[in-house]
N, C-alpha and C positions, 0 to 999 in steps of 0.2 A: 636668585633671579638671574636667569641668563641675557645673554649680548641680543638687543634687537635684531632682528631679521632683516637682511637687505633691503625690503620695500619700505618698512616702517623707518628704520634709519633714514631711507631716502626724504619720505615724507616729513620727518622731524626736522631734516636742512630744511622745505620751504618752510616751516611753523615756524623758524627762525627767521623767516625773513620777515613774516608777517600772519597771525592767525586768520587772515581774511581771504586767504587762496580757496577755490573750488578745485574739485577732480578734476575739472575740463580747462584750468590755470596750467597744472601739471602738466597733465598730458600735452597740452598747447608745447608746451616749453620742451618737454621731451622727445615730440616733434619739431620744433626747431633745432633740437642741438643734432637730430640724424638728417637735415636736408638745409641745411645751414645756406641762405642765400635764394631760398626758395619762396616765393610773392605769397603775400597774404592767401590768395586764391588757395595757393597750391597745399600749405600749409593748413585749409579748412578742408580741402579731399583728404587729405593723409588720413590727415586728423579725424575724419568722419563726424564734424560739424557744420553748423551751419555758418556759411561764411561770417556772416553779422556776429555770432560767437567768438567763432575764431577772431577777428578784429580785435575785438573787447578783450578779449584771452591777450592776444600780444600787445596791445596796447595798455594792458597792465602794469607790462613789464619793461615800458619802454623808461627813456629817461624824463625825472619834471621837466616840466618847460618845453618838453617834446611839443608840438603839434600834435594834438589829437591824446596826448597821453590819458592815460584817468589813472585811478588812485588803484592800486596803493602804488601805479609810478616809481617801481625796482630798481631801474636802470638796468637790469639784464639782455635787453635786445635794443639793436638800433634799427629803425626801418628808413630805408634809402630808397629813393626815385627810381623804378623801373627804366632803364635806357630804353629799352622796347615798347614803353609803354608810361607815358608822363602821368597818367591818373594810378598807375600800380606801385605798390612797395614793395620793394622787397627785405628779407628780411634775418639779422647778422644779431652776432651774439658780441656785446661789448665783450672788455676786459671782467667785470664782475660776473658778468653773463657763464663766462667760457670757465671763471675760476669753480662759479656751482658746477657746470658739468664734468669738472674734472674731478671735485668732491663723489659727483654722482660716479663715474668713472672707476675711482678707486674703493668706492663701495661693494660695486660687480665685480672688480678683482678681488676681491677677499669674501663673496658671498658666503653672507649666511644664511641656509633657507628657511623657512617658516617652523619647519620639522624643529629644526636646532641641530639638523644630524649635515654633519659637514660633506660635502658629496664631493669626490676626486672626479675631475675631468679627465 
């Protein structure tokens, strides 16, 4: 049997965190970690959800005891008070946050594609 493929190994780090992620958990996250500091709002355009989604999606992932948190409550992202905006968050990658996407990170540098046939850049 050969080495998972870069997506699938990606997906296996979150099944490690928790088997209770959706694809739009993911994605949520994989959007934060490329606009890092960027408001709930902005994060459900990227993301092409629906804001109320996207909320729920990073509010997954925030810390217990967070305000607003819900389960499975990761601690991967913190959401901070908008300056521009007291009812907005915005929204940052803790310490455990930033170590998955440096996981995710050195996944893409050693990609392996689906094929299993290793492709030189």
């Amino acid at each position: 049997m050969r080495r998972r493929n870069t997506v699938l190994a990606a997906f296996e780090l979150f099944r490690k965190l928790t088997p209770d992620l959706w694809i739009n958990n993911v994605l949520t996250f994989l959007y934060i970690c490329e606009n890092e500091g960027a408001s709930v709002t902005e994060i459900a355009q990227v993301s092409r959800l629906l804001e109320a989604t996207a909320s729920r999606c990073i509010r997954s992932f925030a810390a217990p005891g967070t305000p607003g948190a819900m389960k499975p409550a990761l601690g991967l992202v913190e959401l901070v008070e908008d300056p521009a905006d007291g009812r907005g968050r915005l929204v940052y990658l803790t310490a455990k946050g930033r170590a998955l996407a440096d996981q995710i990170d050195a996944l893409i540098r050693d990609a392996v594609p689906i094929s299993g046939k290793k492709v030189d850049a």
